[in-house]
Each structure stands twice: as C-alpha cells, then as structure tokens.
C-alpha positions as CSV (number, residue, x, y, z in Angstrom):
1,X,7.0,-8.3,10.5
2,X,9.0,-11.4,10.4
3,X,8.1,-14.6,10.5
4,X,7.7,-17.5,11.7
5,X,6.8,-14.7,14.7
6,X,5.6,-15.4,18.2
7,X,2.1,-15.2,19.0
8,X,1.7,-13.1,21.8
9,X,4.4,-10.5,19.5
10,X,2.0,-10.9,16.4
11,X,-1.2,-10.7,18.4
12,X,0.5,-7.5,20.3
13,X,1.6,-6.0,17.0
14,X,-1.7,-6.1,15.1
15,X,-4.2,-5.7,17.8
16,X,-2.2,-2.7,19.0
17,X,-2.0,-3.9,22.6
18,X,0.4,-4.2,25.4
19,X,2.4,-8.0,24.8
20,X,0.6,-8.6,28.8
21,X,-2.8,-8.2,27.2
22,X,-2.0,-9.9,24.3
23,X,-0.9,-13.1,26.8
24,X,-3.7,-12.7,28.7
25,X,-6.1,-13.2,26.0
26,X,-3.9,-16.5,24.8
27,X,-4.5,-17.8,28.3
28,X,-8.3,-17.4,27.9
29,X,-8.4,-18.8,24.8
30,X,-9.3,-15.9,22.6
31,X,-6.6,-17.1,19.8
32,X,-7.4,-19.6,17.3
33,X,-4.6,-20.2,14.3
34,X,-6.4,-22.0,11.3
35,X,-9.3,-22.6,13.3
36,X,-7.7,-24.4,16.3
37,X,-7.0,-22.8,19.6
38,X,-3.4,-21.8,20.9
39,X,-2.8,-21.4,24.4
40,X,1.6,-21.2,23.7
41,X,2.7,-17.7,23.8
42,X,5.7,-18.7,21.7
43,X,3.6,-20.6,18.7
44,X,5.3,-19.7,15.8
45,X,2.7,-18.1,13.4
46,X,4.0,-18.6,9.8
47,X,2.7,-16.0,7.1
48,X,-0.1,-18.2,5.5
49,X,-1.6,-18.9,8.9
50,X,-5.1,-17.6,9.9
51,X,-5.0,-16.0,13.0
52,X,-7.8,-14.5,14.8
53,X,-7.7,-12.9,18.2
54,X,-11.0,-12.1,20.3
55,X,-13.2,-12.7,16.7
56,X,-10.9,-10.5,14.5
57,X,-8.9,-11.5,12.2
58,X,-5.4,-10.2,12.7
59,X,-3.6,-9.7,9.1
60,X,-0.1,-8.4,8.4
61,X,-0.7,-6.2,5.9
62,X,3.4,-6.2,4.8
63,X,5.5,-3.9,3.3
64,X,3.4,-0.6,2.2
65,X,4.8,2.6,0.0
66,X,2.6,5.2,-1.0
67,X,3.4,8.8,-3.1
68,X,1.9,11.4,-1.7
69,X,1.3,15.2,-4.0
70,X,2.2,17.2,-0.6
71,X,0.2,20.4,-0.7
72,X,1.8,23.8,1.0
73,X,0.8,24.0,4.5
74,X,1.1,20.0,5.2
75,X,4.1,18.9,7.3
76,X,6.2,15.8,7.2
77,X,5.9,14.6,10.4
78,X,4.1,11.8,12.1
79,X,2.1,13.9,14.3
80,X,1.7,17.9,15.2
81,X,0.2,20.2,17.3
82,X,0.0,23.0,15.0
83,X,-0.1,21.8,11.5
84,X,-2.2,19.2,9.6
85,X,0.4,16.1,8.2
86,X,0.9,14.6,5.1
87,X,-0.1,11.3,6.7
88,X,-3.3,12.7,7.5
89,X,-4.2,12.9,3.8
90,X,-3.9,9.0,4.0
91,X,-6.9,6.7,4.1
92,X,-5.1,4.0,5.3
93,X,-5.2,1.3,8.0
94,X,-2.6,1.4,10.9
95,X,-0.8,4.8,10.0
96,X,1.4,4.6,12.6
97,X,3.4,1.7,11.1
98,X,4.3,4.7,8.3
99,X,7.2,6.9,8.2
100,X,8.1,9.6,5.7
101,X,10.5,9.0,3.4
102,X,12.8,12.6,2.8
103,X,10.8,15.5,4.0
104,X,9.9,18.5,2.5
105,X,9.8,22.2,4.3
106,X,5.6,23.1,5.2
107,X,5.7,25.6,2.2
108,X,7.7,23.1,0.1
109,X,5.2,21.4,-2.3
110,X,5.4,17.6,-4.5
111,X,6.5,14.1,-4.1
112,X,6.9,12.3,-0.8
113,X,7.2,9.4,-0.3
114,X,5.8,7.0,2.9
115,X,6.3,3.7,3.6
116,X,6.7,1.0,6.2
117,X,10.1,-0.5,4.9
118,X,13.3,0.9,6.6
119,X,15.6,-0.4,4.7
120,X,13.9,0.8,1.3
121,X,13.6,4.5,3.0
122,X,17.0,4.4,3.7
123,X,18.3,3.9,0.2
124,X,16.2,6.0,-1.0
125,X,17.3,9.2,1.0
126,X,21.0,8.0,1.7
127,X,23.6,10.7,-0.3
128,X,25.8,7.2,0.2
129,X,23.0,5.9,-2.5
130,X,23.2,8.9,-5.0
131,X,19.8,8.5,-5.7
132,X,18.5,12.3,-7.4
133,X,16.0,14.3,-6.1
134,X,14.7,16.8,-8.6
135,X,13.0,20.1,-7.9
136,X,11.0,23.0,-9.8
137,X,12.1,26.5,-8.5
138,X,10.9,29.7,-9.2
139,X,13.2,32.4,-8.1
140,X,13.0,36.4,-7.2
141,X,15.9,37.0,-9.4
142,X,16.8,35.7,-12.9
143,X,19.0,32.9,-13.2
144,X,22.4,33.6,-14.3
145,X,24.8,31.2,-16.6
146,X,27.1,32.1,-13.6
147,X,24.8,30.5,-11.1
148,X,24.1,27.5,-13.1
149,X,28.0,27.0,-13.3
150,X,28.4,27.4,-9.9
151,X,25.2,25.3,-9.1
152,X,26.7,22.2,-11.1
153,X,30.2,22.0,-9.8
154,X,28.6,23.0,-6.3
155,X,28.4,25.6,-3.9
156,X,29.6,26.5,-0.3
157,X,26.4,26.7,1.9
158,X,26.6,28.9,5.3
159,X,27.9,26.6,8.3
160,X,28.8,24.2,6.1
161,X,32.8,22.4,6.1
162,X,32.4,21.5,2.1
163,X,30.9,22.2,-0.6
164,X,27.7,20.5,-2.3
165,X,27.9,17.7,-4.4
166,X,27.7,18.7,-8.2
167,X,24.0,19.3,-9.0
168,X,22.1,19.4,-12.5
169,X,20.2,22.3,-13.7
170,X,18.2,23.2,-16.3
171,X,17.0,26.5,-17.2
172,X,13.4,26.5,-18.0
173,X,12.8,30.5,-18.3
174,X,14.5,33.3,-16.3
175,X,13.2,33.2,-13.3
176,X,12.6,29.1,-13.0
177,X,15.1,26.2,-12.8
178,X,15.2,22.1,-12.8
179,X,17.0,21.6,-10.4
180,X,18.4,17.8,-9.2
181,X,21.0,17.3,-5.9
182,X,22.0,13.6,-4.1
183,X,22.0,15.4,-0.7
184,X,19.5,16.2,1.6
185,X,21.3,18.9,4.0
186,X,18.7,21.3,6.2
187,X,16.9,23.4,3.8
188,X,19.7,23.0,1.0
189,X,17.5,23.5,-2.0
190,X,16.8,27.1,-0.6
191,X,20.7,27.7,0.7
192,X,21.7,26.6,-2.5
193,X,19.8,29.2,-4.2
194,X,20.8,31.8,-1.4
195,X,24.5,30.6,-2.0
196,X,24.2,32.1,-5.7
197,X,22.9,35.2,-4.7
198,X,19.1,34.3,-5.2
199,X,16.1,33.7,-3.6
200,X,13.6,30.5,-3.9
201,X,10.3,31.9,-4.5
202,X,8.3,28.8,-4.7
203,X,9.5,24.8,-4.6
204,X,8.1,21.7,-6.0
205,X,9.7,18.2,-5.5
206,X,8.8,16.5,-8.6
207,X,11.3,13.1,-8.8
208,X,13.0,10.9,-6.4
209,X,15.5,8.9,-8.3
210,X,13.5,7.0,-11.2
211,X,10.5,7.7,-8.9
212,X,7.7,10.6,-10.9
213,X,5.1,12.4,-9.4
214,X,2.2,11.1,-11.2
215,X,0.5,13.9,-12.7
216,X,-2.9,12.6,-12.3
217,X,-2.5,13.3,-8.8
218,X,-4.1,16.6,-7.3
219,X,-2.8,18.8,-4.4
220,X,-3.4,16.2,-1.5
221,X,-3.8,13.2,-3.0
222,X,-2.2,9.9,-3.3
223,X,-2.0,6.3,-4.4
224,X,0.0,3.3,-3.7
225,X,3.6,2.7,-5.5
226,X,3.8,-0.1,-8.6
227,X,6.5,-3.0,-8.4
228,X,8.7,-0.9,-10.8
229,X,8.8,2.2,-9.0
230,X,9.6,0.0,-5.7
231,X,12.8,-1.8,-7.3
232,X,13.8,1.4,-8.6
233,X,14.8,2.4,-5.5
C-alpha cells in the first residue's frame, strides 16, 4: 500500500470490505486515527498513524516474501477445486494479498517463492532479468556428454520458433543432472530433457538466482525471506 492513502481505501483494504461500507462506518464515526475521530473519507493516513476501525486496529503489514519447500501434490495456484495449494501450507494473515512467484508443475517438488511485491516477483521470473533457476533431475536414461553439449548451447523444444537459452549442467551420476535455465517456457525443464532424447523421472527446484532452498526446511514447510536474499533479487 502507498501512502499517505485515503481513508475509506485503507479502511477498505485492510478490513476487507466494500469502499461503501468502509464510508459508511467513517460517517458513524467508527474510525479514530491516533486516537481522534475522522469523519473525511479522503484523510490522508500516513504509515506511522494509528488507525482503528470499529475497535480493530487496522495495520499494513507491507511488503511480505516467504520460501516455501513445495511438496509433490501441492499446486501453485491461489485457489483449486481439486488440489491442496502451496499457499495453504501458509500460516499467515491475509493470504490473498500473496501471489506465487514462478510455479512449479503439481509433481514438481522445491523452492517457491510468494510474496506480495510485484515488482520484486517480476524480476525475479523475467528471462529479461537472467536471473537462474536451478533444478535436480533424475532421469530414465543416462545422461550423455552429447546431451549435456546440446543442453548448454540449447535445445529446440516442440512448438517452439527458437531455441533455449544456453543452460548449465552438471553431471552428478548417470542418471541425475544440475540443471540451471533463465527461462521459464511451459513445462521446459521436462521438454528440455525430452528434446535430448530423455525422460525427467523426478524434479526438484533447488535455487532461484542467489536465492537457496534452506535445507532445514521439510517437505511443506516454510519461513520468511532475510534482507539479503530479498536484494538479491
């Protein structure tokens, strides 16, 4: 939220009600800013300011980002009929604010990351950006030094007009790879693999750009991001 900010926008915002209702209650003088009672919809509340609306106190709770260890069978999506969300592993007040930050497949495991900050999503997704993401793959087939050559100067995925940026990989046995991309096409992590003649077997997102899974994290847990992992972005 921005401020200074409207009254009857911030009441509206944070009490999760209609902008009417939020005027409404202004009128009957159920808003007091710093103890003294506003009846002008357009008071500009200012961040230090103490407002309380009907005997809550309405706070802004600013700019949020969270890392999430995304088991199989969660999807990245605000809401679903069918499927329980990584959001729903939150404990957190006023989840709809959230969004996801790059999305992984429902059998895709690892790091995602949610947040309230557009802008911050944005460059962290954004090939534009060339920020990494890096994956853990285990394959049906062994990995050939011809895949991993064609893998790093990039492949030609099906309906696709070009071919992927130039990827890193590392070989960490025969049938597992490290593998990092800037892109985020539909499902390319899997086409890539497909586009080499292989097959993913199982996927695990384990670093956005300078951003790490913590590894004290289980299966469906989470925890808020530090300072340094939010400038890295």
């Amino acid at each position: 939220m921005k401020f200074p900010c409207r009254l009857d926008k911030f009441i509206s915002h944070l009490a999760e009600i209609p902008r009417t209702k939020a005027k409404a209650g202004i009128k009957r003088k159920f808003a007091t800013v710093n103890g003294e009672v506003i009846r002008s919809f357009d008071y500009q509340v200012k961040p230090d300011d103490i407002v309380i609306f009907k005997d809550v106190q309405l706070t802004d709770l600013g700019k949020r980002y969270f890392m999430v260890n995304k088991p199989e069978d969660y999807v990245c999506a605000n809401s679903d009929e069918m499927h329980p969300t990584v959001l729903e592993l939150l404990n957190e007040p006023k989840l709809s604010e959230l969004h996801i930050a790059g999305r992984l497949d429902i059998d895709t495991t690892g790091l995602v990351l949610i947040t309230n900050d557009g802008d911050w999503s944005h460059r962290a997704t954004s090939p534009k950006h060339q920020k990494f993401k890096t994956y853990l793959i285990e394959t049906d087939a062994e990995i050939t030094e011809q895949a991993i050559t064609e893998l790093e100067e990039g492949v030609m995925l099906n309906g696709e007009n070009a071919p992927t940026l130039p990827a890193k990989v590392e070989k960490l046995a025969r049938f597992s790879l490290k593998l990092s991309i800037q892109e985020g096409k539909y499902h390319q992590v899997k086409r890539m693999l497909a586009a080499v003649g292989n097959h993913v077997a199982a996927l695990h997102r384990e670093q956005v750009s300078r951003i790490l899974l913590d590894s004290s994290l289980e299966p469906g847990q989470y925890r808020a991001l530090t300072q340094d992992e939010i400038d890295s972005i």
